[in-house]
C-alpha positions in Angstrom: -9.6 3.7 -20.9 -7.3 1.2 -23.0 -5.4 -1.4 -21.0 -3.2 -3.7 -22.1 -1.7 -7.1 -21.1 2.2 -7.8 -20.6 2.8 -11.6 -20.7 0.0 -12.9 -19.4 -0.3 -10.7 -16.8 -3.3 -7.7 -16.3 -2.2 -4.0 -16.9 -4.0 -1.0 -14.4 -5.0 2.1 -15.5 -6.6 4.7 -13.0 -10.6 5.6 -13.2 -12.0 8.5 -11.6 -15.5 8.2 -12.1 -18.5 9.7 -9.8 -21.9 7.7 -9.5 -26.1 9.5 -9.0 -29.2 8.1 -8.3 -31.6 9.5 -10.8 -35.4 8.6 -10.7 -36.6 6.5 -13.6 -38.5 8.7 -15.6 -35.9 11.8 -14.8 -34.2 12.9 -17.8 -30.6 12.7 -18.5 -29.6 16.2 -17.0 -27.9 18.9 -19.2 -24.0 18.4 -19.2 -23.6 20.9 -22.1 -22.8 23.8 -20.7 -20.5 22.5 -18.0 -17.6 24.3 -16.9 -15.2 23.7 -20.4 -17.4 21.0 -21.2 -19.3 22.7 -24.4 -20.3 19.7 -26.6 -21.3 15.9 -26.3 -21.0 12.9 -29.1 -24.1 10.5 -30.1 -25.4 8.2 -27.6 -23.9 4.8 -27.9 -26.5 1.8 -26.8 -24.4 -1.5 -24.7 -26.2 -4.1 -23.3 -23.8 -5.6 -20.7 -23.6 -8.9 -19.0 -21.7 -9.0 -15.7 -21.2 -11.7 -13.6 -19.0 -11.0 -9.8 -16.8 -13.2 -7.8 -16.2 -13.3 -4.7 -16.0 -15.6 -1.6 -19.2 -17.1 -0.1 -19.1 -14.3 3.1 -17.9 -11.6 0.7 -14.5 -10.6 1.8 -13.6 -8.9 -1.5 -16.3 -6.6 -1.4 -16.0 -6.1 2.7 -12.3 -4.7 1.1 -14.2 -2.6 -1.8 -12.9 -5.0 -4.2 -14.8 -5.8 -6.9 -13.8 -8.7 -9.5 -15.8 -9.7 -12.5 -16.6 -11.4 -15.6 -18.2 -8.9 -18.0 -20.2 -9.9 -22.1 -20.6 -6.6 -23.5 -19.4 -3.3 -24.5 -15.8 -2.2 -25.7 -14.4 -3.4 -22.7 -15.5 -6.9 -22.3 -13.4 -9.1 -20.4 -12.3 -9.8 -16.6 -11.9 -6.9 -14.5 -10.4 -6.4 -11.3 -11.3 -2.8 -9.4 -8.7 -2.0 -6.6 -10.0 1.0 -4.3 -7.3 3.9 -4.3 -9.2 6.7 -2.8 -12.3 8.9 -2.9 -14.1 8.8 -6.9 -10.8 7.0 -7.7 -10.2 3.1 -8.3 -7.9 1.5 -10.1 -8.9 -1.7 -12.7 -6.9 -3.9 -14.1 -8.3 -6.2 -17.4 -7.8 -10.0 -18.8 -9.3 -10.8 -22.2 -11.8 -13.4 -22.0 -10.8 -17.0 -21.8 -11.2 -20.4 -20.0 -13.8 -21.3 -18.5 -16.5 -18.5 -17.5 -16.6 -19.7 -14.1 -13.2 -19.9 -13.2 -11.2 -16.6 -12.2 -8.2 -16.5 -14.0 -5.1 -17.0 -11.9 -3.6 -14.0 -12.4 -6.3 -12.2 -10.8 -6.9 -14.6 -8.0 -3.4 -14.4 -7.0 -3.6 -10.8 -6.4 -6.7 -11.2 -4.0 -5.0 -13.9 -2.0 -4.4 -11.5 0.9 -7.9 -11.3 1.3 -9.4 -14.8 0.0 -7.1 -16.5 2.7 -7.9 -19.8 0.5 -11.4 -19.6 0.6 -12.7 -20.5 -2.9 -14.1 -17.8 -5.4 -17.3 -18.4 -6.3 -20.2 -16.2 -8.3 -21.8 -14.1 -6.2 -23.9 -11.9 -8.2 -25.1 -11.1 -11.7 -26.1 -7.5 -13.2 -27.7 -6.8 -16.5 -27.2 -3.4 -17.5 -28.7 -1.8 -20.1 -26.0 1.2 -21.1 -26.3 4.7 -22.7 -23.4 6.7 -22.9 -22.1 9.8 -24.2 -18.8 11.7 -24.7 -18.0 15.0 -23.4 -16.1 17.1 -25.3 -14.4 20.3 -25.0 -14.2 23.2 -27.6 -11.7 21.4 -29.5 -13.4 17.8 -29.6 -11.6 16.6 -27.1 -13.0 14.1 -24.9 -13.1 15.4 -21.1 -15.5 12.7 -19.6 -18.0 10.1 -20.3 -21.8 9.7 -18.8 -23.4 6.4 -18.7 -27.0 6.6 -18.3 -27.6 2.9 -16.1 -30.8 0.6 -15.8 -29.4 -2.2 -13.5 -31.1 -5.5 -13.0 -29.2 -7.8 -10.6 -29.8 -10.4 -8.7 -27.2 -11.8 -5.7 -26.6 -15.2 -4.0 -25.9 -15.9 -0.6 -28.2 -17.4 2.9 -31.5 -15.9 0.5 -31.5 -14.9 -2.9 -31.4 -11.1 -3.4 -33.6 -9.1 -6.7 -33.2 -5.2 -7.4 -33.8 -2.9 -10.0 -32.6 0.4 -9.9 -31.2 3.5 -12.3 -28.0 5.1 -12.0 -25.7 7.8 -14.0 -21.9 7.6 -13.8 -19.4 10.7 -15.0 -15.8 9.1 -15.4 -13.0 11.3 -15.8 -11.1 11.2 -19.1 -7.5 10.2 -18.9 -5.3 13.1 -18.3 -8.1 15.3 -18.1 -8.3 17.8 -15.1 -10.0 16.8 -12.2 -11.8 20.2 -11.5 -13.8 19.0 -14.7 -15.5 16.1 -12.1 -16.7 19.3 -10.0 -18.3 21.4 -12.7 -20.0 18.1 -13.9 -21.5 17.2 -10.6 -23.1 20.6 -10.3 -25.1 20.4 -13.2 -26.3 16.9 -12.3 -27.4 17.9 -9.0 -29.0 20.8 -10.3 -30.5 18.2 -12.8 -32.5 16.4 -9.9 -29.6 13.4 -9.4 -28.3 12.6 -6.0 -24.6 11.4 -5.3 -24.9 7.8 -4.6 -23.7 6.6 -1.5 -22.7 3.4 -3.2 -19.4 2.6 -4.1 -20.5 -0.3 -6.8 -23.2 -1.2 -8.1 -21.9 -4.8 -6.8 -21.7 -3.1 -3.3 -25.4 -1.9 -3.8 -26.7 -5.1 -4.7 -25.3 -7.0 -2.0 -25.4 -4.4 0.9 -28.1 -6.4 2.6 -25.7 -9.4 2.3 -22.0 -8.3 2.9 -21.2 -8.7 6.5 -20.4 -4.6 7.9 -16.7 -3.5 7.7 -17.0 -1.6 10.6 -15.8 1.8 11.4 -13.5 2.4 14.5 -13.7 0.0 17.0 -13.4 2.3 19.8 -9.7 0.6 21.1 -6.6 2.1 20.2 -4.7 -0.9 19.6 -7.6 -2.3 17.5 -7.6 0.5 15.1 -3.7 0.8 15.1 -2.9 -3.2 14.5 -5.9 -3.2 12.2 -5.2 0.1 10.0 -1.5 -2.1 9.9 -3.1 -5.0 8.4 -5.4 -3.3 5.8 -1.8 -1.5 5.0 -0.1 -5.1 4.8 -2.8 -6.4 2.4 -3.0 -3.8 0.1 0.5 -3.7 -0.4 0.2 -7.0 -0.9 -1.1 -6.4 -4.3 1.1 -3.7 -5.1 3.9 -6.4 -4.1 2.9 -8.9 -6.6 2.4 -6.4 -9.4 5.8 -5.1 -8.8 4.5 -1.5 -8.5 7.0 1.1 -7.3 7.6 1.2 -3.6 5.2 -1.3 -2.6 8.0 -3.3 -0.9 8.7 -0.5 1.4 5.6 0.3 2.1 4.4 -3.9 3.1 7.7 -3.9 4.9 7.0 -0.6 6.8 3.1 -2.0 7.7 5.0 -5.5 8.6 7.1 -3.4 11.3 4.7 -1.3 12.3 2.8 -4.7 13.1 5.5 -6.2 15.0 6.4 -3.2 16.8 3.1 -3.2 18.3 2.7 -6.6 19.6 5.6 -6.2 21.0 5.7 -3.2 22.9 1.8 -3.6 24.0 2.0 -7.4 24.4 0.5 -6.7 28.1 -2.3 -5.5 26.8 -2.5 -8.2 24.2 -2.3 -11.9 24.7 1.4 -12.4 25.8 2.1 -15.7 24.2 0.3 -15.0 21.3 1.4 -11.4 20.4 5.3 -12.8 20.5 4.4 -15.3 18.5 2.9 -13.2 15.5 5.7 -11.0 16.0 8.1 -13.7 15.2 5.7 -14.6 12.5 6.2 -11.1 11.3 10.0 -10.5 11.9 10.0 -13.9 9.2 7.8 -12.3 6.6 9.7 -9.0 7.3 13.0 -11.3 6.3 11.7 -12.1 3.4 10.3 -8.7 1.9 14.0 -7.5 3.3 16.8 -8.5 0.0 14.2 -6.5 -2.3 14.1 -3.5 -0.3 17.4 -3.6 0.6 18.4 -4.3 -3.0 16.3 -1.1 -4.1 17.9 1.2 -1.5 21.7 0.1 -2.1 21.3 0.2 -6.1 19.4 3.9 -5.9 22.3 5.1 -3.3 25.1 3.7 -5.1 23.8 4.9 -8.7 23.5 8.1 -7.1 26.7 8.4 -5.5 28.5 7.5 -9.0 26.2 10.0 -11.2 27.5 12.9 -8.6 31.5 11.8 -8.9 33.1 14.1 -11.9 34.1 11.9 -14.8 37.2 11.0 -14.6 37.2 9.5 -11.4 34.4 7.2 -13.3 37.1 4.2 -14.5 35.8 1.3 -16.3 32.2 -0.2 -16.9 31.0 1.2 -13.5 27.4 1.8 -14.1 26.8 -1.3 -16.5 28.2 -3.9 -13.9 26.4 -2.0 -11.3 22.9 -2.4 -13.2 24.3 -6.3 -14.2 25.0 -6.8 -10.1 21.7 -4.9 -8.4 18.9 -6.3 -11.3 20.2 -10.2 -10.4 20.1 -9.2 -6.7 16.2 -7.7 -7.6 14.9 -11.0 -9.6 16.1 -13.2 -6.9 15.0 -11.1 -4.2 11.4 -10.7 -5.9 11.3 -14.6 -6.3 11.9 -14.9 -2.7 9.3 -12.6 -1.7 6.3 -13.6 -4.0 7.1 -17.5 -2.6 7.1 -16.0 0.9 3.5 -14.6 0.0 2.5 -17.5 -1.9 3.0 -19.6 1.2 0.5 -21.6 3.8 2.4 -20.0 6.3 1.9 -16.0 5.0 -1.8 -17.0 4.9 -2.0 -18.7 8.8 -0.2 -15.0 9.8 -3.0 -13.3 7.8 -5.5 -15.8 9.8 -4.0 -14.7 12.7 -4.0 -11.0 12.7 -7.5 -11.0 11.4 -8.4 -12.6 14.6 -6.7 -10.8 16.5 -8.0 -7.9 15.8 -11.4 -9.1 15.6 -11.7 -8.8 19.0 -10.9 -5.5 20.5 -13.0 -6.6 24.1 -10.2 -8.9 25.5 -7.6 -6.1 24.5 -6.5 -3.9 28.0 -5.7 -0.8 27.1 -6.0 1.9 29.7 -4.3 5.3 29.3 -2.0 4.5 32.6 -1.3 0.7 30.6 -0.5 2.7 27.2 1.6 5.2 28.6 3.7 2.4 30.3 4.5 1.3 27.1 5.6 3.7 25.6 7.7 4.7 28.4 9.4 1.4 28.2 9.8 1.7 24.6 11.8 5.2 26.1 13.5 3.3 28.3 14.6 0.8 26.0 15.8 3.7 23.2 17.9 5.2 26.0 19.9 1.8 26.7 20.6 1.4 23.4 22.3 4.5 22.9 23.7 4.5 25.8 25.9 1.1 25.1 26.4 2.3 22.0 28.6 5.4 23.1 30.7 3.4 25.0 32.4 1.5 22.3 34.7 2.5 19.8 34.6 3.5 16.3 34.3 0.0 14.6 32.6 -3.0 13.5 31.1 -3.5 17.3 29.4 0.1 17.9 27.9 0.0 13.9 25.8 -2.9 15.1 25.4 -1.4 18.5 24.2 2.0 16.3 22.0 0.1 14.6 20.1 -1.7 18.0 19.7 2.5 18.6 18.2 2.7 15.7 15.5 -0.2 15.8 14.7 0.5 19.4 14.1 4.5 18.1 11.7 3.1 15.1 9.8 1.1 18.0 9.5 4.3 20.2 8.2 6.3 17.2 5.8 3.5 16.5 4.7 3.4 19.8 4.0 7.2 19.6 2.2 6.9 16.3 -0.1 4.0 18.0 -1.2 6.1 21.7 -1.7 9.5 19.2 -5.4 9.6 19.7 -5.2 9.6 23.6 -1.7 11.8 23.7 -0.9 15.3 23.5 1.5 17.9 21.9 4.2 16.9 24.2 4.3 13.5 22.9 4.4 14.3 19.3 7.2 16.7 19.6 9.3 13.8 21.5 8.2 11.2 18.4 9.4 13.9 15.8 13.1 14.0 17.7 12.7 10.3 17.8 12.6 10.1 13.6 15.1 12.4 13.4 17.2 10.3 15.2 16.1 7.0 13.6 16.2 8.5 10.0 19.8 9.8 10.7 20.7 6.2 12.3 19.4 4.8 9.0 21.4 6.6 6.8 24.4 5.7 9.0 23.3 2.0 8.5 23.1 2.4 4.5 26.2 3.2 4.5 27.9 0.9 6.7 26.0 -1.9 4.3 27.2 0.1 1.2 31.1 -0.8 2.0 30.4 -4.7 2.1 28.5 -4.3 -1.6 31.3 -1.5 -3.1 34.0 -4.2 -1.6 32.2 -7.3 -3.4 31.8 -4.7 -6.8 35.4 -3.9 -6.6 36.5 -7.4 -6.1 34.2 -8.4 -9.4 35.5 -6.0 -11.3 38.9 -6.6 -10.8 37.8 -10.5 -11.6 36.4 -9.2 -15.1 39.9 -7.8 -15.4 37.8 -4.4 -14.8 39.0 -1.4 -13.2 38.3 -1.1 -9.7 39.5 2.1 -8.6 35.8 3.8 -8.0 34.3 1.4 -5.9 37.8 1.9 -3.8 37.0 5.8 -3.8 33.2 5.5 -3.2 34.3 3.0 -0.2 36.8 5.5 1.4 33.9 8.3 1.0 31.5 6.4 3.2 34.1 6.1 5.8 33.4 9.8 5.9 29.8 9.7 5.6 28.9 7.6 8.6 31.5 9.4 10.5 29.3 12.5 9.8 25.9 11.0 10.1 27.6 9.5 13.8 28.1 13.3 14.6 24.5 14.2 13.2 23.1 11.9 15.1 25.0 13.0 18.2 23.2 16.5 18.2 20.2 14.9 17.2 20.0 12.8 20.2 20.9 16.0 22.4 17.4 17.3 21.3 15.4 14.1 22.5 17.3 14.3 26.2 16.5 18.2 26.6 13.4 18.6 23.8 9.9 19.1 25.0 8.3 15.6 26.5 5.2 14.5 28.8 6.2 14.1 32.3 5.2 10.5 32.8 7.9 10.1 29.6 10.6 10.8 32.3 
């Protein structure tokens, strides 16, 4: 794996790798045969030197985070391992410098979700002395990699913690296919290794002293608010790094948050449920001008891409890119502030508590079901005032109430799922259909302010502003469709399958 850097700033690159226990004096199974693995390159030897950060109660490696400061190999340098799934992480690499026992910023920054201020500090040290061999295919090409591992490490905390142990790793090649990992692990197992149940060897090494994760808690709410959270600070990251729909997505977990406080505040702490939702309707206001910036420019460039040529008049597209890539810097700046802020980390503080303590949560089917069924209640109003005002200004907000008080409803039925039925699922699904069509109606109605301020600067710049005109006087016909969509939509969530206590 080659990474790069970009200004300063660390560069990711996926790793699928598998990890075995193998007994010391097992030999390095057979790999060659293996599947379309039919050759393997010399050993290479690596002595390597790795020393892990992480706060003094471990609340990177409670997150499967792993951060270090590694002397050795062709990789040297400081790493930071992201968990993405099952066999796969994602690492991103600094070049050595500063001091060796200060993280670089640019890492620690990323980790802030999880840190909450508390100060990284080493944690653990591993020698590992490395064998390694490429796999290659029929053409030389290189599928995978084994590493042959003799750990030594040794790991701080309340009492000082020694191990020795062996280990082989099989990381997948880049590009290479993952039914390669597959044939591979069948001829180590048949070779006398074991999958390691380890993530790490950091997580191995300090098992003993990481405080447990825990698994579900057993309360609805709990698992709900806290799946929210673990969604809120791993978009976190993604948020910083400016990866590709990781605003949405910490926007979406930020909702989902607020949502629930708010419709199951009864079974919550009143007082302090509103009071993280307002927390979180703040943070939500602060993600909001880059997601609403991505939407409008992908709608808008879409819109003029499908209009035939000629109706194209003047530097559309370039003062387009010029007006939407100004909106997305400032927007960004306002949103890594927002997360860079005593106040983001107090929320983070806050929900962790929270839902640290699933005992003094009430959460009864009846109490559940009341929620929701308000949250019902609620959706219906909305709509209801909505259809009594006229095509304007006035019923686009009113639509748009509809359409928050439908995302709560669906939230709520996304939160009771695990003590619901059929019935309720099929009432959620009509819900999103009418929420999704609501939003679209909502783009649009935005979408006429922006093509009004785009037409205005273009005929500043002495531009011509004919399209934005068009493309204005074509979303006057779009939300008066997606009004009409919506209509029949909402027909389905009055007379569609529901559970009986809904009514």
């Amino acid at each position: 794996m080659v990474t790069k850097t970009q200004g300063g700033a660390p560069v990711a690159e996926a790793e699928i790798e598998r990890k075995y226990d193998l007994a010391a004096d097992r030999p390095i199974p057979p790999l060659v045969p293996a599947g379309p693995v039919t050759n393997q390159a010399d050993p290479r030897v690596d002595v390597l030197d790795a020393t892990y950060f992480d706060t003094a109660d471990f609340r990177l490696a409670q997150a499967g985070i792993t951060l270090r400061r590694r002397l050795g190999g062709s990789d040297e340098g400081w790493h930071l391992k992201l968990p993405v799934g099952e066999d796969r992480r994602e690492e991103l690499r600094l070049p050595l410098a500063g001091k060796p026992d200060k993280v670089p910023g640019a890492l620690a920054k990323l980790v802030r979700a999880h840190t909450l201020g508390a100060k990284l500090v080493q944690a653990a040290h591993l020698r590992t002395e490395r064998t390694s061999y490429a796999l290659l295919d029929a053409d030389g090409r290189e599928l995978a990699t084994l590493t042959d591992d003799v750990v030594t490490g040794e790991a701080g905390g309340d009492k000082a913690h020694l191990d020795r142990w062996r280990e082989i790793e099989i990381e997948l090649a880049p590009g290479a296919d993952p039914a390669v990992l597959q044939s591979l692990e069948r001829a180590v197992v048949e070779g006398g290794a074991e999958r390691s149940r380890w993530p790490s060897k950091l997580r191995r090494l300090t098992d003993e002293l990481v405080p447990s994760a825990g698994g579900a808690s057993g309360s609805v709410l709990t698992d709900y608010l806290g799946a929210q959270l673990d969604a809120l600070r791993r978009n976190d990251i993604g948020v910083r790094r400016d990866v590709e729909d990781s605003v949405h997505q910490m926007r979406v977990a930020c909702r989902r948050l607020r949502s629930g406080l708010k419709t199951f505040r009864r079974s919550l702490d009143a007082d302090a449920a509103e009071e993280l939702a307002e927390e979180l309707r703040w943070l939500g206001g602060e993600l909001g001008p880059a997601r609403d910036s991505e939407v409008m420019a992908a709608r808008l460039g879409e819109e003029v891409k499908a209009l035939p040529a000629e109706l194209v008049l003047g530097n559309v597209e370039q003062l387009m890119t010029r007006h939407f890539a100004r909106e997305a810097e400032e927007a960004k700046a306002r949103a890594i502030r927002a997360l860079d802020s005593k106040r983001y980390t107090k929320l983070l503080q806050a929900l962790e508590k929270l839902v640290g303590k699933p005992r003094k949560i009430k959460e009864g089917k009846k109490e559940l079901r009341k929620a929701v069924a308000r949250s019902d209640r609620k959706l219906r109003k909305a709509v209801a005032a909505a259809s009594e005002l006229e095509p304007g200004a006035e019923q686009d907000a009113a639509l748009h109430e509809a359409r928050k008080k439908a995302k709560r409803a669906r939230y709520a039925a996304d939160a009771v799922r695990p003590v619901t039925g059929k019935k309720l699922r099929k009432w959620r699904k009509n819900v999103k259909a009418v929420q999704s069509t609501l939003g679209e109606h909502h783009d649009i109605v935005v979408s006429r302010e922006v093509l009004r301020l785009l037409g205005l600067r273009a005929y500043a710049e002495n531009e011509n502003a004919f399209t934005y005109g068009l493309l204005h006087g074509r979303s006057v016909a779009g939300a008066e469709a997606a009004h009409r969509r919506f209509a029949g939509e909402w027909q389905k969530v009055g007379k569609g399958s529901r559970p009986k206590w809904l009514k």
